[in-house]
N, C-alpha and C positions, 0 to 999 in steps of 0.2 A: 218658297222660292225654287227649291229644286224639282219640288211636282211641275212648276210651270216650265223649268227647260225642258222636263223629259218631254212635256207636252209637245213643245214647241221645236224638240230633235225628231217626233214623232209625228210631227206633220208635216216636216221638211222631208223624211225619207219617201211618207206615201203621198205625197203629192207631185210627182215629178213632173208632170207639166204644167206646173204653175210655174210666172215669170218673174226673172230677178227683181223684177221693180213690184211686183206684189208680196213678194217673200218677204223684202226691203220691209214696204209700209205694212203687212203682217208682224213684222218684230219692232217697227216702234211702236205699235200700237200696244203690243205686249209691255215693252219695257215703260210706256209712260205708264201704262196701269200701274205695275209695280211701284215707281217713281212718286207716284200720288198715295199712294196706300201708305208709304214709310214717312214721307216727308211733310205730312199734315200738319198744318201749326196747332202749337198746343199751348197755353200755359203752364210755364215753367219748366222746360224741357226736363223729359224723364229716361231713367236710361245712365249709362255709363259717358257717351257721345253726342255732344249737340255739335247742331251743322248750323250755319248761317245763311239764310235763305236770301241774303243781298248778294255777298260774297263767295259764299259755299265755304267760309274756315271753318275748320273741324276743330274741337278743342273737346274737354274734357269738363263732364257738367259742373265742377268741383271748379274750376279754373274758371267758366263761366259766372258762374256764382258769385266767386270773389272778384268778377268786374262789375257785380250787378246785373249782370245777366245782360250786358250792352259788350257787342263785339269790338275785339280789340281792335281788329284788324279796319275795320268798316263804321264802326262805332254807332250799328243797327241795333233798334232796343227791342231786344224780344218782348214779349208779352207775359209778363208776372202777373202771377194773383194778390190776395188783398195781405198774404200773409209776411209775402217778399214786402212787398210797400212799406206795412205796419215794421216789419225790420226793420229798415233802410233807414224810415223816419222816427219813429217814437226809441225815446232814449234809453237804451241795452234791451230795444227792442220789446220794452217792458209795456202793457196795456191792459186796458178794462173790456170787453166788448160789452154792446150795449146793444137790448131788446134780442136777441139772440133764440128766443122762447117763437116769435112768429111766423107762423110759416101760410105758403098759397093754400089755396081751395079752388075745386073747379066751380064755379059758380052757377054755370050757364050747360053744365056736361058736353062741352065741347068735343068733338073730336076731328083729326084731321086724317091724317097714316095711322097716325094710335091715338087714341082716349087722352085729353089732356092729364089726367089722372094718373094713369100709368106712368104716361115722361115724367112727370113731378117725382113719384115713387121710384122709377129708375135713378135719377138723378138723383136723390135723397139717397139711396141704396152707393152709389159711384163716387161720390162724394162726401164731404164732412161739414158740406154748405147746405144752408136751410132754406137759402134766396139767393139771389143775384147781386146782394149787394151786403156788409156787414159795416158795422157801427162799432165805434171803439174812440176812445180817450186816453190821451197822456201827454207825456210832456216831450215838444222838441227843443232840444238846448235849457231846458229849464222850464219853458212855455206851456203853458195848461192850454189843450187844440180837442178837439171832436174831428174825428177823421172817419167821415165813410169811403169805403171801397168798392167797387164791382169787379164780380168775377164773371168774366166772359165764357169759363167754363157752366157756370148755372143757363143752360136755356140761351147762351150766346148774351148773357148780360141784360138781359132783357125787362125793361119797364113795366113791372105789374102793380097791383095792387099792396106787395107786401112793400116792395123798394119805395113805395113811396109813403107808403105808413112810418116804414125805419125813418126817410130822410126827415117828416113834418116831426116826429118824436124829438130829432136827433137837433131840430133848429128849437123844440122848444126846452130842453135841456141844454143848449147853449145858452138861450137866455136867460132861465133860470142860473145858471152858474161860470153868465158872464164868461164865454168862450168864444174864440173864433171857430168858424166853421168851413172846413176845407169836405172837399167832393173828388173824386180822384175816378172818372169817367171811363167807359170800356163797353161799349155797347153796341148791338144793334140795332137797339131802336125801342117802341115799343113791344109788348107781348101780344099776341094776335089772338089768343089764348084766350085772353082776357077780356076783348073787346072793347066794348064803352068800360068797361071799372079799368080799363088800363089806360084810357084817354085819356079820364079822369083826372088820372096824379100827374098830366102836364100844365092843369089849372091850379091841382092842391099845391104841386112842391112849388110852383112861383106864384103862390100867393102868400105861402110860409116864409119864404124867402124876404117878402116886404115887411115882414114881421121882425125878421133878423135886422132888415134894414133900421127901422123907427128906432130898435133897440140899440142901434149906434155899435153893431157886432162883426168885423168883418167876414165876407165869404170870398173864398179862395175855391176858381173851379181850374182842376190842373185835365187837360182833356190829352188822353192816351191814345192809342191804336188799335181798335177805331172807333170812333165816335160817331154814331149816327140816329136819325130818324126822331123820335121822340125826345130822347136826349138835346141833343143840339138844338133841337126846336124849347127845350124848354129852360130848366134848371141849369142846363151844359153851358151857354153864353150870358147867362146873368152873372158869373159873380163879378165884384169888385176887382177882382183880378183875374183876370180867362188865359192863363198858361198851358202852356204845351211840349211834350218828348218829342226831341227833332223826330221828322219823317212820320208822324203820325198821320194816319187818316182821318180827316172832320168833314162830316158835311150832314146835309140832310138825304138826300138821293144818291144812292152809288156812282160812280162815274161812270159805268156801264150802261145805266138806265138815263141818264141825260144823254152820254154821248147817241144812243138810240133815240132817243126823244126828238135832240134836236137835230140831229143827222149831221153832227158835223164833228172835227179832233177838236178835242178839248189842248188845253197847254200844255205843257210839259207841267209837272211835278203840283198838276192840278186837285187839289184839296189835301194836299198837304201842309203840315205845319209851318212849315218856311211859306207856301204862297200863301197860305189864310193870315197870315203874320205882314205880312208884304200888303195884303189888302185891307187891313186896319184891324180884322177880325182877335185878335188875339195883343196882349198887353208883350210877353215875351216868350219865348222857349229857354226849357230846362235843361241841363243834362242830366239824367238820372243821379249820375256819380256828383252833381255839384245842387240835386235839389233838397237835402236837408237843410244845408249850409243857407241857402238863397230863400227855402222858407223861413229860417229863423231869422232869417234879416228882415224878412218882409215882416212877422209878425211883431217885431221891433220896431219898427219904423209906424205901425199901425196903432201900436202900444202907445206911443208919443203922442 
């Protein structure tokens, strides 16, 4: 930060006939760099200070934490990973993970900027996640549940060949031991990475899915921020109950790529959880702070 002022005092001095309105748009272009570099979304804000990117309230990650990580002020739900969730919902936070042993393969030696290969070994190295998505069981309120998660840190969440081996494992261990099966969505979509083996697991997990169904087993898809591409297109709007965190992003194509598409302004608060709600797509929204509680009622009422 401070190399960049001297920079930026050091070309105000030698440049003396450049004009106040270039000077001008020279230092916001400096300071939005800045601005972007600090304030990148992350799951589960790291650091002593989280800022709220609706709002801008600053508070204290420890204070955040104990709201669930949903702003008091705004009541904007950051982005948790699979380990906050498993908290929140499994009881004293207690669980099993399951399949945990699998990891990607570059199948095809892909590369794009880097070597599929590399990103996976980065990310393996950055993290303490083996995939984009983890598998785990226990109980909410009492209730024996199978809960996957994605982490949108893995690869931005992304639809490979492993997430979708964890999820068909994860529907046939429910059957086996007669469990409902909830899905807890975060993605961008498919992995591009992976090509056709990543298509693929949008025929496998919703064919596994009709499998859960015969077996008379509820699925519960709770769809987070953001939800897109592969996902939404596949296992994301089957379940028997398709819930949502206010303000979440769902759709299949960004807003930015339809609004160009079809050349025209989309609506206000367009594929958001309140409009996909409003247009039948969705059963209800959650609040973070009130979706243990509203699970275990659901899985009561299913229980019945």
């Amino acid at each position: 930060m401070s190399k960049q002022i001297e920079d930026f005092d050091a070309n105000l001095a030698g440049e003396e006939g450049r004009t106040e309105e270039t000077k001008s748009s020279w230092f916001k272009r400096l300071k939005k760099g800045i601005t972007t570099s600090s304030s990148e979304k992350r799951e589960t804000p790291e650091g002593l200070w989280a800022k709220c990117p609706e709002c801008n309230y600053i508070c204290t990650v420890n204070d955040l934490r104990e709201q669930l990580f949903v702003c008091p002020k705004c009541n904007y739900h950051h982005r948790v990973d699979s380990n906050e969730y498993y908290s929140i919902l499994f009881d004293e936070g207690q669980f099993t993970e399951l399949f945990d042993n699998i990891r990607s393969k570059d199948f095809l030696g892909f590369t794009d900027l880097k070597p599929y290969q590399k990103r996976l070994e980065e990310t393996w190295a950055k993290t303490d996640l083996t995939d984009s998505m983890r598998v785990a069981t226990g109980t909410v309120n009492g209730q024996g549940i199978v809960i996957a998660c994605m982490d949108f840190e893995f690869i931005g969440g992304s639809l490979g060949s492993v997430m979708g081996e964890k999820f068909s494992r994860a529907v046939d261990y429910c059957i086996e031991h007669k469990l409902p099966y909830m899905v807890i969505s975060k993605s961008g979509g498919a992995r591009m990475m992976e090509s056709a083996f990543s298509l693929m697991q949008l025929a496998k997990t919703s064919g596994k899915l009709s499998r859960l169904s015969d077996a008379k087993l509820p699925y519960i898809s709770l769809l987070t921020d953001p939800t897109f591409g592969g996902i939404s297109a596949s296992f994301g709007m089957l379940g028997d109950l398709n819930i949502a965190e206010p303000g979440a992003l769902i759709g299949f194509a960004g807003p930015r790529v339809i609004k160009e598409t079809i050349k025209k302004d989309l609506p206000e608060g367009f594929q958001r959880s309140e409009f996909i709600l409003e247009h039948g797509f969705l059963d209800f929204i959650v609040d973070r702070k009130n979706l243990k509680q509203k699970l275990a009622t659901v899985l009561t009422l299913f229980s019945n």
